[in-house]
Z-matrix of the N, CA and C atoms (Angstrom, degrees):
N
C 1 1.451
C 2 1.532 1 108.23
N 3 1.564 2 86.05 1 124.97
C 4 2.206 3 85.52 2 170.52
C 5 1.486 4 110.66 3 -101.68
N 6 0.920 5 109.50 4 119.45
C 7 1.587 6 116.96 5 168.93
C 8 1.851 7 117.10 6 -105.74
N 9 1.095 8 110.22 7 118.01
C 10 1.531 9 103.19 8 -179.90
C 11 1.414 10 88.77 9 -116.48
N 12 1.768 11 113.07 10 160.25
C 13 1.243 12 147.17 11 154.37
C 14 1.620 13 126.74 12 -117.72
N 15 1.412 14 107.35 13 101.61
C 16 1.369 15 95.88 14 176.45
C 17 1.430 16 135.46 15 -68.01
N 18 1.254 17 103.59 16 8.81
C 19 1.689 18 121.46 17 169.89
C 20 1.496 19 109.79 18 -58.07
N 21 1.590 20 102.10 19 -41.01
C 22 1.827 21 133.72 20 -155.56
C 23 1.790 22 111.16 21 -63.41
N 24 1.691 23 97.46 22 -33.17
C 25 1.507 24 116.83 23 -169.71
C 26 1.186 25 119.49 24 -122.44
N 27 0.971 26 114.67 25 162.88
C 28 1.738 27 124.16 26 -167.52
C 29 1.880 28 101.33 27 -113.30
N 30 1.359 29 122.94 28 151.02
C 31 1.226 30 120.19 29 -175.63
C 32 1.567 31 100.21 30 -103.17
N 33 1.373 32 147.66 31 167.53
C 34 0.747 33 163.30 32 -99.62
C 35 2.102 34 124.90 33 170.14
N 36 1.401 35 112.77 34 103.50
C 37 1.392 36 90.17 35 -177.66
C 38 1.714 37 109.90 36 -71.88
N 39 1.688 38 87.09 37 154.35
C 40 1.690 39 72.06 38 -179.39
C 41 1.570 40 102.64 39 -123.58
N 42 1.457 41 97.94 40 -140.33
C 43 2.305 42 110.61 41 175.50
C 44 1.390 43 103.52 42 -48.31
N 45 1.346 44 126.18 43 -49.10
C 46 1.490 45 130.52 44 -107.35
C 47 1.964 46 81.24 45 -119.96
N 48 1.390 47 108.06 46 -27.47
C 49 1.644 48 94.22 47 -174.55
C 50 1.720 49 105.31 48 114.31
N 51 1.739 50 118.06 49 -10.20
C 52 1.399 51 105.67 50 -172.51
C 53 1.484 52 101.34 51 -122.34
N 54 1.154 53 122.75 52 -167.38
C 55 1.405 54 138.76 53 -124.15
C 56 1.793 55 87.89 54 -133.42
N 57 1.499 56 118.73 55 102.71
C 58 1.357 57 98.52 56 -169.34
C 59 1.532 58 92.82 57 -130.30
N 60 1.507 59 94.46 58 119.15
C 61 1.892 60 85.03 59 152.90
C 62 1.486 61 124.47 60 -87.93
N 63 1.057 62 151.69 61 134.27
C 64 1.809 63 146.93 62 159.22
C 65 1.621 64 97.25 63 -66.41
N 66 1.660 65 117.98 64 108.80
C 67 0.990 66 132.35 65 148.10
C 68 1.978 67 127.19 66 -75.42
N 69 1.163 68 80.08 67 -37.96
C 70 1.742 69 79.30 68 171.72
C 71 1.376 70 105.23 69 172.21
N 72 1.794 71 81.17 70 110.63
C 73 2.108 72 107.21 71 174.32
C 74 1.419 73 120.95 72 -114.35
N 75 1.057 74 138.75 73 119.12
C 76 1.058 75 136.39 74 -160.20
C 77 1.842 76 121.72 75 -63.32
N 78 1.745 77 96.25 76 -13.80
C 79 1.233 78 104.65 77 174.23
C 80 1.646 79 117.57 78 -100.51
N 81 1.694 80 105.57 79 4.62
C 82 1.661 81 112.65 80 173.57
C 83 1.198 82 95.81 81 -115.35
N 84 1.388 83 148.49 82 -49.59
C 85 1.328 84 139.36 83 -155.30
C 86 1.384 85 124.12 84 -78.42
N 87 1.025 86 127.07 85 117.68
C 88 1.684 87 126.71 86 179.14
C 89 1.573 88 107.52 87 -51.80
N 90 1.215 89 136.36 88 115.19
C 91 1.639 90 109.61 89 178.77
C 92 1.694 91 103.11 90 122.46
N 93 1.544 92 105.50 91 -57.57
C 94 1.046 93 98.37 92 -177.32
C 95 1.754 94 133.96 93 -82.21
N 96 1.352 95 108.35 94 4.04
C 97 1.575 96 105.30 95 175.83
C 98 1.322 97 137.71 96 -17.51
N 99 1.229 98 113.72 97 -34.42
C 100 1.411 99 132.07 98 -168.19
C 101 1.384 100 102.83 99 -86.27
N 102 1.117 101 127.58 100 -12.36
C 103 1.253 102 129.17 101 -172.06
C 104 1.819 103 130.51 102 -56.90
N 105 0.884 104 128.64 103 124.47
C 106 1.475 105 126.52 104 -161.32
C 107 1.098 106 113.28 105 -70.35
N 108 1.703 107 115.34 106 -34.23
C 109 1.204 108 148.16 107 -167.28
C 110 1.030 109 134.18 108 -110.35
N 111 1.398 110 138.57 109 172.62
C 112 1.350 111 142.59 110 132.56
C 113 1.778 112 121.25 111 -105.18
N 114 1.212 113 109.61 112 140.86
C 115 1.364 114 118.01 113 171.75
C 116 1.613 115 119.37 114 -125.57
N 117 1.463 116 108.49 115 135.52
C 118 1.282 117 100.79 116 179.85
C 119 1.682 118 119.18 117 -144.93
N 120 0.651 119 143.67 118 174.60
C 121 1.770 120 142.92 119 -166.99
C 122 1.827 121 89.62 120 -105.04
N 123 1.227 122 107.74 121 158.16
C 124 1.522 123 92.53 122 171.37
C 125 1.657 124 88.33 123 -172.06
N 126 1.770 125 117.68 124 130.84
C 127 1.660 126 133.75 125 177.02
C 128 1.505 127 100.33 126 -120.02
N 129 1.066 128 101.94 127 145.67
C 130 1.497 129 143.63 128 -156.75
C 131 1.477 130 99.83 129 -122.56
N 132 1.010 131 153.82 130 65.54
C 133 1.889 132 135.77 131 -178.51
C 134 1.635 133 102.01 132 -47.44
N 135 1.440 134 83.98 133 163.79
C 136 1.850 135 108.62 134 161.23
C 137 1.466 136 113.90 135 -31.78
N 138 1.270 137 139.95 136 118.79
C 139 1.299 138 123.65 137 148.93
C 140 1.575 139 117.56 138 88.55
N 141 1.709 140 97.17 139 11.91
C 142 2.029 141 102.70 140 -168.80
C 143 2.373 142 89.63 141 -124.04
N 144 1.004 143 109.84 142 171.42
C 145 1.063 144 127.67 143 170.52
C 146 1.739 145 113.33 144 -143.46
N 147 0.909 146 108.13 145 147.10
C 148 2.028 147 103.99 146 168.84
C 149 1.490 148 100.10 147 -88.80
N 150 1.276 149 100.48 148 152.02
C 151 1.626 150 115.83 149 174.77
C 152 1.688 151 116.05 150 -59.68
N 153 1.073 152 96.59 151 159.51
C 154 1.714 153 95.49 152 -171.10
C 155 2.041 154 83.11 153 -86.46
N 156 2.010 155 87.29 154 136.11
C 157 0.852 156 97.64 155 173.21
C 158 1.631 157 109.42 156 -133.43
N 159 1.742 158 119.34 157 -153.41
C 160 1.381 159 115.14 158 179.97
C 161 1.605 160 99.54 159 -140.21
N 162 1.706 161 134.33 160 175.90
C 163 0.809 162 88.84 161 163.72
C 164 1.761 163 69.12 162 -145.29
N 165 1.508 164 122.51 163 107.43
C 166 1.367 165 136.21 164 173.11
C 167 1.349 166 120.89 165 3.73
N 168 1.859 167 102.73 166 -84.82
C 169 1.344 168 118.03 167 -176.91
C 170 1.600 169 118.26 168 -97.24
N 171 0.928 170 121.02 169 -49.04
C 172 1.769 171 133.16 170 167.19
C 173 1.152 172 126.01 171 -44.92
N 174 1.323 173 103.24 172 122.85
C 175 1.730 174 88.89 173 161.05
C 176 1.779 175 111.39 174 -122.44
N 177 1.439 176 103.64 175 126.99
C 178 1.423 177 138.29 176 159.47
C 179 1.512 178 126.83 177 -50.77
N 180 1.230 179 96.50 178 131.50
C 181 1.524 180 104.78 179 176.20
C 182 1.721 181 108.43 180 -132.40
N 183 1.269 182 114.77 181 148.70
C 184 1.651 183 124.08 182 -166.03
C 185 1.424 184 96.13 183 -150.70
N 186 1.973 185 76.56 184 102.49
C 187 2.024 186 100.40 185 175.98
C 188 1.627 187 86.60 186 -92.57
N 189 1.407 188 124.79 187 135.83
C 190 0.739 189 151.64 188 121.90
C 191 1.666 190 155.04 189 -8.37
N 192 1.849 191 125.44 190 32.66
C 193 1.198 192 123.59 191 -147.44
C 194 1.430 193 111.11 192 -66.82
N 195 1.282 194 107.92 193 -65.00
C 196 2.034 195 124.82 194 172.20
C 197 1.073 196 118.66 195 -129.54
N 198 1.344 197 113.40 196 150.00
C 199 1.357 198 135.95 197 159.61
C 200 1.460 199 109.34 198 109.19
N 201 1.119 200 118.51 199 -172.33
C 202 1.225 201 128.78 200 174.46
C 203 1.641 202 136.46 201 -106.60
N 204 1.299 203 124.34 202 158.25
C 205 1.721 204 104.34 203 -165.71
C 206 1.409 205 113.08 204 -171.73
N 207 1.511 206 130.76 205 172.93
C 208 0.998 207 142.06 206 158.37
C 209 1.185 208 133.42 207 -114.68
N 210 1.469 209 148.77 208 108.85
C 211 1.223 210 135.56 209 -155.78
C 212 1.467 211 99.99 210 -111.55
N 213 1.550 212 117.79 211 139.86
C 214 1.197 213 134.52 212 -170.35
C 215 1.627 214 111.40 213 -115.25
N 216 1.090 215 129.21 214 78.19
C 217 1.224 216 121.03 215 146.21
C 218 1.700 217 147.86 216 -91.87
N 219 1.282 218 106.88 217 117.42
C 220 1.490 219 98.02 218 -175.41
C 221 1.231 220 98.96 219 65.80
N 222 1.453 221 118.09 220 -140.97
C 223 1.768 222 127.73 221 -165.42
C 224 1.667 223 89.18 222 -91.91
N 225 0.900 224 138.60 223 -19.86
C 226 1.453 225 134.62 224 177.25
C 227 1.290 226 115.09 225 -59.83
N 228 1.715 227 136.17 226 168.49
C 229 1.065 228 138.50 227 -144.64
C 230 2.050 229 91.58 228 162.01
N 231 1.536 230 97.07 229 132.46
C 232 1.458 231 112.46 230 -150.32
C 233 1.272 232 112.18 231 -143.26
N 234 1.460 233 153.09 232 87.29
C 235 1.347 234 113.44 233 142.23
C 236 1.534 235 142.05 234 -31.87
N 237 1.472 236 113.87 235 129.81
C 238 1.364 237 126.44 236 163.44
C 239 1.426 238 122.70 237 -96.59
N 240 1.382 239 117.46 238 157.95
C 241 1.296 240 127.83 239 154.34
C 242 1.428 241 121.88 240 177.32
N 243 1.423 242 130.38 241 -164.65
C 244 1.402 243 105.36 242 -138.25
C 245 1.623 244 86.54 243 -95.14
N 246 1.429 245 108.81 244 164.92
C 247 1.620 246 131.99 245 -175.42
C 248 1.929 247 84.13 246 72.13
N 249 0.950 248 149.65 247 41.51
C 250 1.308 249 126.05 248 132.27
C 251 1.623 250 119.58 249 -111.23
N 252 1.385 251 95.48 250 161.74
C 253 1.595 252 91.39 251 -174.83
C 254 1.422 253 100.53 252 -144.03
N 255 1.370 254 108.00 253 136.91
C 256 1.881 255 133.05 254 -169.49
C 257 1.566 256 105.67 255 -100.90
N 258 1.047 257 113.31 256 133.46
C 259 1.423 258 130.35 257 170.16
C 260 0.983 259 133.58 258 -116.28
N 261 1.674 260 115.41 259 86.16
C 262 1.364 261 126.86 260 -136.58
C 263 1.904 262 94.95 261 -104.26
N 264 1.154 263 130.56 262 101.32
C 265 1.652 264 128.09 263 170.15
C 266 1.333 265 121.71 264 -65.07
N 267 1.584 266 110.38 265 147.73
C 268 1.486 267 107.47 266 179.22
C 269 1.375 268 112.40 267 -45.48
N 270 1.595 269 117.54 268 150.47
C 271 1.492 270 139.17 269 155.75
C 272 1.511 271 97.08 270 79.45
N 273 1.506 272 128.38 271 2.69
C 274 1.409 273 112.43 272 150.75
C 275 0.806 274 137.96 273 -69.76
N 276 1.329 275 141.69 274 137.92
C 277 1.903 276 142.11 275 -159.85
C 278 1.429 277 95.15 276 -114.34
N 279 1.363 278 92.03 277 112.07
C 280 1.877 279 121.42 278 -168.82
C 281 1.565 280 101.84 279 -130.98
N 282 1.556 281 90.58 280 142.89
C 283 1.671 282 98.54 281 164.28
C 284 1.604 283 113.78 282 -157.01
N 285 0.895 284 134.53 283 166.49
C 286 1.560 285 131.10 284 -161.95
C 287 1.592 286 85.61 285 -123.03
N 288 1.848 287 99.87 286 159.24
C 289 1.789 288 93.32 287 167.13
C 290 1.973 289 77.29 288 -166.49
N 291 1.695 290 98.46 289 126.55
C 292 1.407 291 139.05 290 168.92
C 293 1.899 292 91.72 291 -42.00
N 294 0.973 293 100.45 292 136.32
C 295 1.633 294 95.53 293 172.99
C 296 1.055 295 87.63 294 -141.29
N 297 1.499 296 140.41 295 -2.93
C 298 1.620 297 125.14 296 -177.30
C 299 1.556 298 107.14 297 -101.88
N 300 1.085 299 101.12 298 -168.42
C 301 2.170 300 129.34 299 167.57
C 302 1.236 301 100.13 300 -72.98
N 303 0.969 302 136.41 301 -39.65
C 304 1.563 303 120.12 302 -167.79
C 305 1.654 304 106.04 303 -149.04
N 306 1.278 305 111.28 304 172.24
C 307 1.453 306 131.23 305 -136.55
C 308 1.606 307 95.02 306 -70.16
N 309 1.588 308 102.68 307 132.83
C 310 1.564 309 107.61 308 176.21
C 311 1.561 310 106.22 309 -91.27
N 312 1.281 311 125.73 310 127.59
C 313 1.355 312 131.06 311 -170.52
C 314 1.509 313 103.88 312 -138.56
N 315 1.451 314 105.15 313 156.46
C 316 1.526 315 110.45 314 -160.55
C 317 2.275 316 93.03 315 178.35
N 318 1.539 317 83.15 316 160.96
C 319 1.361 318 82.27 317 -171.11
C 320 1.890 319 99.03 318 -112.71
N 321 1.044 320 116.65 319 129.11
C 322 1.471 321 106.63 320 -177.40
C 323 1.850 322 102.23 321 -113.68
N 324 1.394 323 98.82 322 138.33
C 325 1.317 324 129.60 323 -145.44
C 326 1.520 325 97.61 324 -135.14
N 327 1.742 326 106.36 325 110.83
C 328 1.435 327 119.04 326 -159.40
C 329 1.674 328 124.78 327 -119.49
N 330 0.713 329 98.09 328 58.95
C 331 1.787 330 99.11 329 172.74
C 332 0.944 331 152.00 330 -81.78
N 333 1.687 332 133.82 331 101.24
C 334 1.457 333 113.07 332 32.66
C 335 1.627 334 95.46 333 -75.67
N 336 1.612 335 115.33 334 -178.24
C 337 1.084 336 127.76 335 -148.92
C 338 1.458 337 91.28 336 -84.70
N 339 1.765 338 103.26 337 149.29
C 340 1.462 339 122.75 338 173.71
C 341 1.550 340 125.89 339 -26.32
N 342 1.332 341 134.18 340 128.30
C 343 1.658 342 102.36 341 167.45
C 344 1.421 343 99.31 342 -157.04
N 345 1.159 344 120.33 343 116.95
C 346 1.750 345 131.23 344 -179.85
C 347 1.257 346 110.08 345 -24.29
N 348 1.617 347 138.28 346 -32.55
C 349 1.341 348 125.73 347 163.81
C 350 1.497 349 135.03 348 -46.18
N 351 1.489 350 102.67 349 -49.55
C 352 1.522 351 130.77 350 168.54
C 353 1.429 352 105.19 351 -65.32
N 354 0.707 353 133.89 352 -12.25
C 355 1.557 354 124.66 353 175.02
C 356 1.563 355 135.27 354 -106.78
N 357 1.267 356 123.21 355 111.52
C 358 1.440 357 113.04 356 -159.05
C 359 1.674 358 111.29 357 -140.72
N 360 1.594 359 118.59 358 129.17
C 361 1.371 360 106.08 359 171.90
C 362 1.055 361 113.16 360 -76.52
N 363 1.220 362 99.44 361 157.18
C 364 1.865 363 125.70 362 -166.53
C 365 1.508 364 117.10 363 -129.88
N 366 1.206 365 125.18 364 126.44
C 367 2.082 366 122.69 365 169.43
C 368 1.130 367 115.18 366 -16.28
């Protein structure tokens, strides 16, 4: 049994401009190998957006916990908020941007699992 706590870990700035914890990667977690995926916690502050990025081979999904937002894909353009979830496909150039008071958070959900190669900022 894997049990994570995000109490346990600290988040991290990353490429993209946001706030990411790794909840469970199949290439960090003891246990989890088998994993199809990657999952990760990811904050947005007040008034910040992540850079438009890509993500090669994967395609991403962004469940939604708090706050408020805009999701940018391609020529598309979205309200967010919490209980929704975005389905972002490989080689789309996506970026999120905080439109509220307080921290936009969401869990991004990566298949196949995340990996710094596949990922690249874009104009």
């Amino acid at each position: 049994m894997i049990i994570r706590d995000i109490a346990n870990y600290s988040h991290e700035l990353v490429l993209d401009r946001s706030h990411i914890c790794e909840l469970l990667h199949p290439d960090k977690v003891a246990g989890a190998e088998g994993l199809g995926c990657s999952i990760a916690h990811a904050i947005v502050p007040p008034g910040e957006s992540t850079l438009p990025h890509i993500l090669g081979k994967s395609t991403e999904l962004y469940y939604i916990l708090e706050g408020q937002g805009e999701m940018y894909i391609d020529k598309e353009t979205a309200p967010v908020s919490p209980g929704r979830i975005v389905l972002i496909p490989p080689r789309a150039r996506q970026w999120i941007r905080n439109t509220g008071r307080d921290n936009l958070v969401f869990l991004c959900i990566v298949s196949p699992r995340w990996q710094a190669a596949d990922e690249e900022l874009v104009a």
